[in-house]
N, C-alpha and C positions, 0 to 999 in steps of 0.2 A: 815421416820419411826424409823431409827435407831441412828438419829441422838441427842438425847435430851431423854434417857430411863431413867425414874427418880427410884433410891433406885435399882438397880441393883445388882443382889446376885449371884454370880457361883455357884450352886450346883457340879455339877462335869464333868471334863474332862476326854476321853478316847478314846483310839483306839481299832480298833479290826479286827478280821475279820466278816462277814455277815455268821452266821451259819444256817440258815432257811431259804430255797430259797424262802418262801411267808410268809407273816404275815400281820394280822392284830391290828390294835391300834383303838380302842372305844376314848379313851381319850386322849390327850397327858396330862402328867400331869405337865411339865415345859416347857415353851421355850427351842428350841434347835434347832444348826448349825448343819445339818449333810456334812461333806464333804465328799467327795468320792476320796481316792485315787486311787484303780484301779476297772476295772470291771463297770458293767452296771446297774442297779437300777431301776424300773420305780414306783414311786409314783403317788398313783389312789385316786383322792376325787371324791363329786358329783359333775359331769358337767366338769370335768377335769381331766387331768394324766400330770404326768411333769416325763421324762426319764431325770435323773443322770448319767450323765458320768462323766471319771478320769478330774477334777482339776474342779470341779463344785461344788459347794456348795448351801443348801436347806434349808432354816429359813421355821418353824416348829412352828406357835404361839402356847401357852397354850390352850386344849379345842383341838385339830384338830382332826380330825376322817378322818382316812385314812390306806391305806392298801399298802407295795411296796411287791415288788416283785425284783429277782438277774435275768437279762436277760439273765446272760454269765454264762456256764460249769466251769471256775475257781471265786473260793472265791472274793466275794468283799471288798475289805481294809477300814475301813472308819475311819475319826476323829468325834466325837460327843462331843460340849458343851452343855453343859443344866446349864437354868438361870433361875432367877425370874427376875423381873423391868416392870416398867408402860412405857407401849410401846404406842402411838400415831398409831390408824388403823393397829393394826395390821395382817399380812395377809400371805398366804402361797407365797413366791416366791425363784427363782433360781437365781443364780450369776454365774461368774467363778473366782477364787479366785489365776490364773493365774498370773495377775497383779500385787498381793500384794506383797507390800516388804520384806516381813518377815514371806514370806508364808513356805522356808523350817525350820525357826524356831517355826513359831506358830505350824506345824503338826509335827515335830519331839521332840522337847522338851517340848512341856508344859503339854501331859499327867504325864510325870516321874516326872515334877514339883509339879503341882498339887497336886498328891497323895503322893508326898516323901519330900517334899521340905518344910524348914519351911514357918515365915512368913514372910522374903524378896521374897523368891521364891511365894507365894502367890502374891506379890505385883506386883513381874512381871507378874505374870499370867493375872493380870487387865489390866496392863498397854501395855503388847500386843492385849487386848481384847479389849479393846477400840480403839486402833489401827484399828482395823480390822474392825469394827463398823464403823468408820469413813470412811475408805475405801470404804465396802458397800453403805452408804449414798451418797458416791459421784459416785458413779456409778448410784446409781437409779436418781439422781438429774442429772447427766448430758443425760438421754433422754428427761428431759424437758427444756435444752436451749443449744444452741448455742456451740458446742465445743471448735469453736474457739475464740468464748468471753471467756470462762472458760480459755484457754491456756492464754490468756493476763493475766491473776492473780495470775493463777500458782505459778510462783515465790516468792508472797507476802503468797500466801496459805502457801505451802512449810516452809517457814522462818516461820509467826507464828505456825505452829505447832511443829516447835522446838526450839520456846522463847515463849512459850506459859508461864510459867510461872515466865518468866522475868520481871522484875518492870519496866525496860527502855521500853519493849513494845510499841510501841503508832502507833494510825492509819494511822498518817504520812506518819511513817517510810514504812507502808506498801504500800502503793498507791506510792510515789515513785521508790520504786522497781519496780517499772509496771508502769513506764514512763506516768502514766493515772493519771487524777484530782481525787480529794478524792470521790467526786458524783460520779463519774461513777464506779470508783473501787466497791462505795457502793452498786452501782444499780448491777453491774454484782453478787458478793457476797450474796445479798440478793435472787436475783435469783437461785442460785444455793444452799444455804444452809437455805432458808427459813427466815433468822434471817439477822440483824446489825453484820457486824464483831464486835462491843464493846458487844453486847449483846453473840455473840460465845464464845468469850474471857471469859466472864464474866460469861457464864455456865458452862465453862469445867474446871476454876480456883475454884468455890462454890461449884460445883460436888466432884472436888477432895477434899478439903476441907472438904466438909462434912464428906467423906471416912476415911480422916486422923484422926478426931474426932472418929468414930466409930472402929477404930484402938484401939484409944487409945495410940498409939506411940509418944506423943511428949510431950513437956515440959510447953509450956502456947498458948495460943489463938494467942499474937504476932508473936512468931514464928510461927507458921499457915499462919497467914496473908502473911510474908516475901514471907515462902516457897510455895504459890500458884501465887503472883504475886503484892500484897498488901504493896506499903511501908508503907500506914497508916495507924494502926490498926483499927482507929474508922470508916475511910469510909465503912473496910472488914465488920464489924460488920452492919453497916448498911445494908450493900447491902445483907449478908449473912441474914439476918431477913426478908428485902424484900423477896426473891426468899422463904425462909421454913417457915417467920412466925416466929422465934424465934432467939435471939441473940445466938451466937457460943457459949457464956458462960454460959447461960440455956441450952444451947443442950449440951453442955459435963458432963451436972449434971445429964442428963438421965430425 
């Protein structure tokens, strides 16, 4: 669900405390993460309720209709993102966000980012947000296979997502790392992330891409290309047209 959100927009980060120990919501009117830092929570739709305790977090599609409620006598803490992006089935569910690597920096610095910060501090904000996205995804993906196949990839996982946008990159190199043939690497990866590792590669390189464009922060199309993972401009262009329908240099003419 979370893995592939296309045109993805933060509207706003924040923290707070829970002042209304009951509320209700007719509409939501954006996507939103609610985490819960301390205190109790219970969230009531029809045919269902989902209790929020501290280090759990609660995706909130656009359109939800629901009502929570503060279980506990002390203030509930919570971090809220709210977004726009075309989510694939989207649907109410809980996490624990325990796990995450970057869990005491995603809830302690990115609201003062967010609202204080120019636009590198912006740029982080995405770039832990997507993080975190990612995380989720592989959490809801590892109830549908094998833990201990996903633990043999691991390694190769790990690594590209931090040369994700290196040109040396290649699938190789990653099935090596994980002492497994490149089919089988394939077959476990596509099982857990739905896609081709060339095809993941190649969405979160066009994603970002497109982002940098809509920035507006950079100097020509080539440089783009480099800095997502593109040594040659012309194949970026192609592939970038594939995925949106338009060359990178029609899209930056708006």
């Amino acid at each position: 669900m979370f893995e592939n959100i296309e045109n993805l927009k933060i509207v706003n980060i924040v923290s707070g405390f829970t002042k209304n120990r009951h509320n209700f919501v007719p509409c939501r009117k954006n996507h939103g993460f609610i985490l819960r830092k301390s205190g109790h929570t219970r969230y009531s739709f029809e045919g269902f309720r989902i209790d929020l305790n501290p280090g759990e977090v609660i995706f909130l599609p656009k359109g939800a209709k629901y009502e929570f409620s503060v279980l506990t006598e002390d203030p509930c803490e919570y971090f809220i993102i709210s977004f726009e992006g075309e989510i694939t089935d989207a649907t109410v569910a809980s996490y624990s966000f325990d796990g995450f690597q970057e869990a005491e920096e995603f809830i302690n610095d990115l609201p003062s980012l967010w609202s204080f910060g120019g636009k590198a501090e912006k740029y982080k904000c995405y770039a832990v947000f997507y993080n975190f996205l990612c995380y989720l995804e592989g959490l809801r993906n590892q109830t549908y296979i094998d833990k201990g196949k996903f633990n043999i990839i691991s390694p190769a996982v790990s690594y590209m997502k931090a040369h994700i946008y290196d040109c040396e990159l290649n699938i190789e190199t990653l099935h090596k790392l994980c002492g497994i043939s490149g089919t089988y690497f394939r077959y476990i990866f596509e099982s857990h992330y739905g896609v081709s590792p060339q095809k993941y590669i190649s969405s979160k390189r066009l994603s970002h891409a497109k982002a940098v464009i809509d920035s507006g922060d950079y100097n020509s199309i080539c440089e783009i290309a480099e800095a997502v993972g593109y040594s040659d401009p012309l194949y970026f262009s192609r592939a970038f047209k594939k995925k949106y329908g338009i060359s990178p240099k029609q899209y930056s003419k708006g």
